[in-house]
N, CA, C and O atoms as a GROMACS GRO file, in nm:
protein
  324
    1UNK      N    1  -0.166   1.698  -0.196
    1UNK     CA    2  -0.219   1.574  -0.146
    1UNK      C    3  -0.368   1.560  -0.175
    1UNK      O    4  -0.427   1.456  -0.147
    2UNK      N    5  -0.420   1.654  -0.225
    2UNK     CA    6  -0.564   1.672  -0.187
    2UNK      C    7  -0.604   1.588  -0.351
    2UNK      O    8  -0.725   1.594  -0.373
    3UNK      N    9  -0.554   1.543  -0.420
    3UNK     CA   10  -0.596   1.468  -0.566
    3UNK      C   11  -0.525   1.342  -0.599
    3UNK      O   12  -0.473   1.295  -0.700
    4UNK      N   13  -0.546   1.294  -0.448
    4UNK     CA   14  -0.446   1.160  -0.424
    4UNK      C   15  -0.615   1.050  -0.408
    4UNK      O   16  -0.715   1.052  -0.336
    5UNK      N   17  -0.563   0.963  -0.530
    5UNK     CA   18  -0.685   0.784  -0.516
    5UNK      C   19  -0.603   0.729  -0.508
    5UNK      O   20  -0.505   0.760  -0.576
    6UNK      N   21  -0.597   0.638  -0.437
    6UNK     CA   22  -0.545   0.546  -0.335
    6UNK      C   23  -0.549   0.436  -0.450
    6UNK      O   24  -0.449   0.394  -0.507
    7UNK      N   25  -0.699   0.390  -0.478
    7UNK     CA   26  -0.741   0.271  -0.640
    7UNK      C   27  -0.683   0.264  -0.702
    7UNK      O   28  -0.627   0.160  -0.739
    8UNK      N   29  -0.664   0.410  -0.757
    8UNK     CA   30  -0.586   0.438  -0.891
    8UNK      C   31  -0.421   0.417  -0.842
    8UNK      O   32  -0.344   0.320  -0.841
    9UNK      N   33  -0.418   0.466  -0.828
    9UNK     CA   34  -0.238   0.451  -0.744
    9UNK      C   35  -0.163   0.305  -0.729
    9UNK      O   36  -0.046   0.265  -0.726
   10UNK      N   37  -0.299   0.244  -0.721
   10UNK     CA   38  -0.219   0.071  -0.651
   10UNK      C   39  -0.256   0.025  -0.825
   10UNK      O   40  -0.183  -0.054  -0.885
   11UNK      N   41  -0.363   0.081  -0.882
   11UNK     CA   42  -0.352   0.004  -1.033
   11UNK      C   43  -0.215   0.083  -1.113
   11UNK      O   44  -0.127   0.027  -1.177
   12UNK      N   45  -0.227   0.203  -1.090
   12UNK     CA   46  -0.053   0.291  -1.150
   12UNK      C   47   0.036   0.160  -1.123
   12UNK      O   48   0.059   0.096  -1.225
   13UNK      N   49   0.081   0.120  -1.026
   13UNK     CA   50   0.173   0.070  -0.984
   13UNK      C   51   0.161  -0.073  -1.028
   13UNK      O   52   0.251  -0.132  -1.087
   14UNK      N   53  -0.002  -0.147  -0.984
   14UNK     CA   54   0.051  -0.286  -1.076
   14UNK      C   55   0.085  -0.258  -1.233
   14UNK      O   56   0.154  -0.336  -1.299
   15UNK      N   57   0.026  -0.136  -1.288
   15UNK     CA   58   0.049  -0.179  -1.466
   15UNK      C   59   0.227  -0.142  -1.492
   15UNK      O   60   0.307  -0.193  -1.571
   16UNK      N   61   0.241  -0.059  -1.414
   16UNK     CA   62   0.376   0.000  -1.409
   16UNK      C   63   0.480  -0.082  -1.372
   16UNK      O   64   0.595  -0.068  -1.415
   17UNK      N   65   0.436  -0.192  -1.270
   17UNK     CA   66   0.575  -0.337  -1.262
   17UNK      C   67   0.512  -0.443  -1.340
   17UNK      O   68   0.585  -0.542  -1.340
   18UNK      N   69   0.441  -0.455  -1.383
   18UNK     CA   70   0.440  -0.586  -1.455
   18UNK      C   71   0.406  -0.570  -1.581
   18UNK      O   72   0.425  -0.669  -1.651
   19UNK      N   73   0.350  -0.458  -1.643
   19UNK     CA   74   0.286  -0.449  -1.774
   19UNK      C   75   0.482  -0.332  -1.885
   19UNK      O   76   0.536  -0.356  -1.993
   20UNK      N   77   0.515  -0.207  -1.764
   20UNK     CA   78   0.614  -0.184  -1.822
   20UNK      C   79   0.759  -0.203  -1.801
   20UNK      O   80   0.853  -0.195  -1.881
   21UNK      N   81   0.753  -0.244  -1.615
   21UNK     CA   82   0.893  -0.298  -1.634
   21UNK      C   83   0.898  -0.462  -1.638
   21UNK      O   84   0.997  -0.530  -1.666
   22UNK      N   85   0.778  -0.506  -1.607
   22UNK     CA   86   0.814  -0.691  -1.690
   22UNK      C   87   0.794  -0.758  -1.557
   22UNK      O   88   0.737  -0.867  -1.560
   23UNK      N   89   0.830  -0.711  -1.444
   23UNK     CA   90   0.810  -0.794  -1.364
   23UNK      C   91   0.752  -0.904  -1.320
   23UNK      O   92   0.632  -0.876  -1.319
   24UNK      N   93   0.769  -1.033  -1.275
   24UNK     CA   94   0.697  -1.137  -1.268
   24UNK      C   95   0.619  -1.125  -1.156
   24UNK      O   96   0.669  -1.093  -1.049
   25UNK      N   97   0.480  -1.150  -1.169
   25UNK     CA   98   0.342  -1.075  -1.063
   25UNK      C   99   0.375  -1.206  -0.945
   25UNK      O  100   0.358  -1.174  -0.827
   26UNK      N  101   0.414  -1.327  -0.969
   26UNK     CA  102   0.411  -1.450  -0.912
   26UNK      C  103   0.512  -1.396  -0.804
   26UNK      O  104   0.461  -1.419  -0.695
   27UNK      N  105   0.631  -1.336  -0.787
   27UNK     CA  106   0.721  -1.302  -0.717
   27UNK      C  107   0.686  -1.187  -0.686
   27UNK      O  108   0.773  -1.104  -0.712
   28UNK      N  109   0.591  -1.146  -0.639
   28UNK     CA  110   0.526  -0.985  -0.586
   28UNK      C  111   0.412  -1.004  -0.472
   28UNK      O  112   0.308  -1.071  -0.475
   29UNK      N  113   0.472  -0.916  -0.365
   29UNK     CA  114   0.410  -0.884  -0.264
   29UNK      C  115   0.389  -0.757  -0.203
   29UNK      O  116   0.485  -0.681  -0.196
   30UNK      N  117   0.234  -0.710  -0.140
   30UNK     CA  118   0.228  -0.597  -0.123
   30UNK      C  119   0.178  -0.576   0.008
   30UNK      O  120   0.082  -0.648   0.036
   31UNK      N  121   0.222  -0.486   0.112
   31UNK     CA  122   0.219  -0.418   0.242
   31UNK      C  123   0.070  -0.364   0.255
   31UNK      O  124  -0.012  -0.359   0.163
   32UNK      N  125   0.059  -0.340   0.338
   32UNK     CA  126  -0.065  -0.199   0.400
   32UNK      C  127  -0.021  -0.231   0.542
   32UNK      O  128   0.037  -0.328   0.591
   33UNK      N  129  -0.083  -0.081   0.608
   33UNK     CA  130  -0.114  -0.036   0.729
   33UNK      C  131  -0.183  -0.184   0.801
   33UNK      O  132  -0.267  -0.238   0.730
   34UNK      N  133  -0.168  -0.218   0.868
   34UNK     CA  134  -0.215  -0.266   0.943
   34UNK      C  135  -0.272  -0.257   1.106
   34UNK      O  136  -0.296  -0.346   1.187
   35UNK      N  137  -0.283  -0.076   1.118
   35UNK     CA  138  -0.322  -0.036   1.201
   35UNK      C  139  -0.294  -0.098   1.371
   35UNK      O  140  -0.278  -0.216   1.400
   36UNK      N  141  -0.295   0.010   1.458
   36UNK     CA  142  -0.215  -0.010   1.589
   36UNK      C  143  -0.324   0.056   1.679
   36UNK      O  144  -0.433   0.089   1.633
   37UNK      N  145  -0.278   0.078   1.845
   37UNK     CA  146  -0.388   0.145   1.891
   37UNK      C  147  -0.461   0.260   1.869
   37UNK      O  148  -0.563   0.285   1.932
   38UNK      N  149  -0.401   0.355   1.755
   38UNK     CA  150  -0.464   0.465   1.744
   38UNK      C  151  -0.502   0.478   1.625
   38UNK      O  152  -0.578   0.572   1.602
   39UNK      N  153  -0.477   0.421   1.555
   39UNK     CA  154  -0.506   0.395   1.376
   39UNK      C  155  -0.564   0.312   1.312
   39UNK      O  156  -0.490   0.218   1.282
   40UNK      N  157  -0.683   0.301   1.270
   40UNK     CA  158  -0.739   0.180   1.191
   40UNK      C  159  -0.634   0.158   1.092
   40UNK      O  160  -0.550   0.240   1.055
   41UNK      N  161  -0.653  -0.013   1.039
   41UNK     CA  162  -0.594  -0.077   0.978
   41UNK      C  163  -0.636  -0.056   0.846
   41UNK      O  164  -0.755  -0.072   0.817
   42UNK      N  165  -0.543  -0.017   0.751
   42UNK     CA  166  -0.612   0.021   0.599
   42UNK      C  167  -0.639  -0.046   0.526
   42UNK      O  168  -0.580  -0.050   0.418
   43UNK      N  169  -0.765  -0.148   0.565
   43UNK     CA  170  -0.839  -0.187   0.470
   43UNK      C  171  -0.901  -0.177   0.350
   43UNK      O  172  -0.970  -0.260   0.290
   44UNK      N  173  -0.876  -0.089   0.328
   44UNK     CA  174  -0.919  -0.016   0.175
   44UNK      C  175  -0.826  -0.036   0.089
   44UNK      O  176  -0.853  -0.065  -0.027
   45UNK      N  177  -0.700  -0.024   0.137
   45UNK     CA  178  -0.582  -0.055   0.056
   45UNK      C  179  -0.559  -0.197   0.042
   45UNK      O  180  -0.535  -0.235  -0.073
   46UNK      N  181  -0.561  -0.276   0.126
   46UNK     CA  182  -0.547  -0.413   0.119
   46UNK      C  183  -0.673  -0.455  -0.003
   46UNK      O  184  -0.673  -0.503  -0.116
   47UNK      N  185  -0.768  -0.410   0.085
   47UNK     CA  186  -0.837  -0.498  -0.055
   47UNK      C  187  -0.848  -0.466  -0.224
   47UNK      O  188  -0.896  -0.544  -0.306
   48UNK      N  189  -0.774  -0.290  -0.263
   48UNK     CA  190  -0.736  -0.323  -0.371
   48UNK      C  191  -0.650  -0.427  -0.408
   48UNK      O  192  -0.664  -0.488  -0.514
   49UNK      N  193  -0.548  -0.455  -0.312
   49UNK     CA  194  -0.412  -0.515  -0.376
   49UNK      C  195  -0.447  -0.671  -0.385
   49UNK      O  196  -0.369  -0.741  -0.450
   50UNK      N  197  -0.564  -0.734  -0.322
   50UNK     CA  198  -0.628  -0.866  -0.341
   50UNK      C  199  -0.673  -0.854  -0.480
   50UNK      O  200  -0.712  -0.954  -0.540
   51UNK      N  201  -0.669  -0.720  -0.545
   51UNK     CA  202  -0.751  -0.774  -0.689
   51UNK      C  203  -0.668  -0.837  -0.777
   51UNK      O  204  -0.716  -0.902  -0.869
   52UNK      N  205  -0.512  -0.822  -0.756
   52UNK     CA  206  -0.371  -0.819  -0.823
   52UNK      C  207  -0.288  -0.954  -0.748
   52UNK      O  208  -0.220  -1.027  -0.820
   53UNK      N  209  -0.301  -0.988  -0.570
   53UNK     CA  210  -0.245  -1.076  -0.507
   53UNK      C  211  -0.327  -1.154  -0.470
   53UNK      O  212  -0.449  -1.134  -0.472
   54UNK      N  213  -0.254  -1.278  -0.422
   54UNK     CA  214  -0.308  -1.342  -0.338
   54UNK      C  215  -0.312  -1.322  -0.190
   54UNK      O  216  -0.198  -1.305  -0.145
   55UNK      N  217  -0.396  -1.320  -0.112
   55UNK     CA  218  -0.404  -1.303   0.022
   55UNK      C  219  -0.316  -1.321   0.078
   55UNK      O  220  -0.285  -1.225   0.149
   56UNK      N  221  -0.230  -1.435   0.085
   56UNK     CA  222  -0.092  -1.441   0.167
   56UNK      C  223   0.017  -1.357   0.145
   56UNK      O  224   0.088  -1.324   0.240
   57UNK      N  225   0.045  -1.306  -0.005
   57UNK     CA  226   0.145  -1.230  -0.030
   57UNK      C  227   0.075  -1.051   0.005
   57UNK      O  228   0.154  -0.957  -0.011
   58UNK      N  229  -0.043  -1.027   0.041
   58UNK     CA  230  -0.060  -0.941   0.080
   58UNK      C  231  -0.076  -0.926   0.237
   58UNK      O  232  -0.163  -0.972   0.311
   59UNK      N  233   0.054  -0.832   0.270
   59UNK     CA  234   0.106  -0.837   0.444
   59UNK      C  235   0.060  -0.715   0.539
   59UNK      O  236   0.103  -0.604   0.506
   60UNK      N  237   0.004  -0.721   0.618
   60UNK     CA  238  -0.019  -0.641   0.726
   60UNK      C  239   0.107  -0.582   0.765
   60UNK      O  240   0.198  -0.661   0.738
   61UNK      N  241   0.141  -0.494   0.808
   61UNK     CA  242   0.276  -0.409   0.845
   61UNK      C  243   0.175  -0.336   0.974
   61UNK      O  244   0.052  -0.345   0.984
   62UNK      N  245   0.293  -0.244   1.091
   62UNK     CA  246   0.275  -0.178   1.172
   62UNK      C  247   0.329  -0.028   1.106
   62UNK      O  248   0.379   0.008   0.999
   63UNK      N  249   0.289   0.034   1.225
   63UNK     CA  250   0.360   0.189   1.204
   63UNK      C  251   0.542   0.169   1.116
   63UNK      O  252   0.588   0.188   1.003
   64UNK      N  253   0.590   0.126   1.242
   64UNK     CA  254   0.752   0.082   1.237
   64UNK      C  255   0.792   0.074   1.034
   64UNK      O  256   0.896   0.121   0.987
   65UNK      N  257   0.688   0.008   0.954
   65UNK     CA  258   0.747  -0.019   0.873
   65UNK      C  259   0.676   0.050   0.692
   65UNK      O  260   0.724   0.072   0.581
   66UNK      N  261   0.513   0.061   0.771
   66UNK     CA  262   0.450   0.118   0.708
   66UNK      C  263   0.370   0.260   0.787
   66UNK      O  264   0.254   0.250   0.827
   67UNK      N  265   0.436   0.370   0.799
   67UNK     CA  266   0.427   0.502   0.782
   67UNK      C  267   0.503   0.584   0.791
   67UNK      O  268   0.600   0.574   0.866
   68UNK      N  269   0.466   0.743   0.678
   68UNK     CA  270   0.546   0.836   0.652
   68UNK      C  271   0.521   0.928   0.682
   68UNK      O  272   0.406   0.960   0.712
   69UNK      N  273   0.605   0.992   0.685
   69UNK     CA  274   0.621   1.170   0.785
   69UNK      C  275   0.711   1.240   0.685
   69UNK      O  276   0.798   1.184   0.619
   70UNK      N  277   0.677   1.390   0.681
   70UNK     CA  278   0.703   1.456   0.618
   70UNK      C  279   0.803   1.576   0.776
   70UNK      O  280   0.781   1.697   0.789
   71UNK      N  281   0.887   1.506   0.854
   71UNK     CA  282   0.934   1.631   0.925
   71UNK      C  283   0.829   1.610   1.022
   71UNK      O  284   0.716   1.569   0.993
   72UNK      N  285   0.875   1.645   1.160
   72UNK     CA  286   0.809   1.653   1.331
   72UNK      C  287   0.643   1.720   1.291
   72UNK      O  288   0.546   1.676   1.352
   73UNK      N  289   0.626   1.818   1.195
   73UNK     CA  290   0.492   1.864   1.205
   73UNK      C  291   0.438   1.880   1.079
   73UNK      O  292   0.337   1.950   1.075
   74UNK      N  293   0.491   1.816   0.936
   74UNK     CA  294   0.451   1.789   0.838
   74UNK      C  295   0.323   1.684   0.832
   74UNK      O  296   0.300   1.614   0.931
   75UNK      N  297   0.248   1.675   0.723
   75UNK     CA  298   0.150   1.585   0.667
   75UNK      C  299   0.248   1.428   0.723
   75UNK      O  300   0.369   1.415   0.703
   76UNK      N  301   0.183   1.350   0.775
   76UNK     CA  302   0.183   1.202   0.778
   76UNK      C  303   0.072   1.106   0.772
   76UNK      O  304  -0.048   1.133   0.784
   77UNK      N  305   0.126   0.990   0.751
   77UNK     CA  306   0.001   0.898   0.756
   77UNK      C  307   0.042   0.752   0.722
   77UNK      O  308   0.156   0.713   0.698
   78UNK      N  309  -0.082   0.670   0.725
   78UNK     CA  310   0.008   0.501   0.700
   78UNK      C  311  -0.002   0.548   0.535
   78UNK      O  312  -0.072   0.623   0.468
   79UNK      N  313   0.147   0.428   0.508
   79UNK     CA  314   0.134   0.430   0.383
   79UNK      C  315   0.152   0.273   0.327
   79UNK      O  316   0.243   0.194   0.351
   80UNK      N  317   0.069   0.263   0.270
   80UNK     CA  318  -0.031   0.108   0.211
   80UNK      C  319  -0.001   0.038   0.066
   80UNK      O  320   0.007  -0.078   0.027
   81UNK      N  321   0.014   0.193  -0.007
   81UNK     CA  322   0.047   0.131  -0.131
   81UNK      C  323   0.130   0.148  -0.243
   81UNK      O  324   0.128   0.064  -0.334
   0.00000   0.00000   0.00000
């Protein structure tokens, strides 16, 4: 985990649906954390994905839908992108 960019990761992923599998960017929307009482909201992630969306298609999520766990005492965290 420790050679994980978050930047790079959300650009991996736009060139990777729209540049190699074709996808149409117009029909694409992207999640982040949107943080709860104990978690800031991942703003960092959102505002890469504004460089690629438009603000509306980029959605705030809670825990419930955006975060992952690795097992009761594994690595977790929100996941944004």
């Amino acid at each position: 985990f420790g050679d994980y960019f978050k930047e790079e990761a959300i650009d991996y992923a736009w060139e990777l649906l729209t540049t190699v599998y074709k996808l149409d960017p117009e029909r694409m929307y992207a999640t982040y954390y949107k943080g709860d009482n104990s978690l800031e909201p991942d703003l960092e992630a959102r505002d890469f994905w504004l460089k690629y969306l438009p603000e509306e298609r980029v959605i705030g999520c809670d825990a419930k839908d955006n975060f992952w766990e690795m097992g009761e005492t594994g690595p977790c965290g929100p996941c944004s992108e």
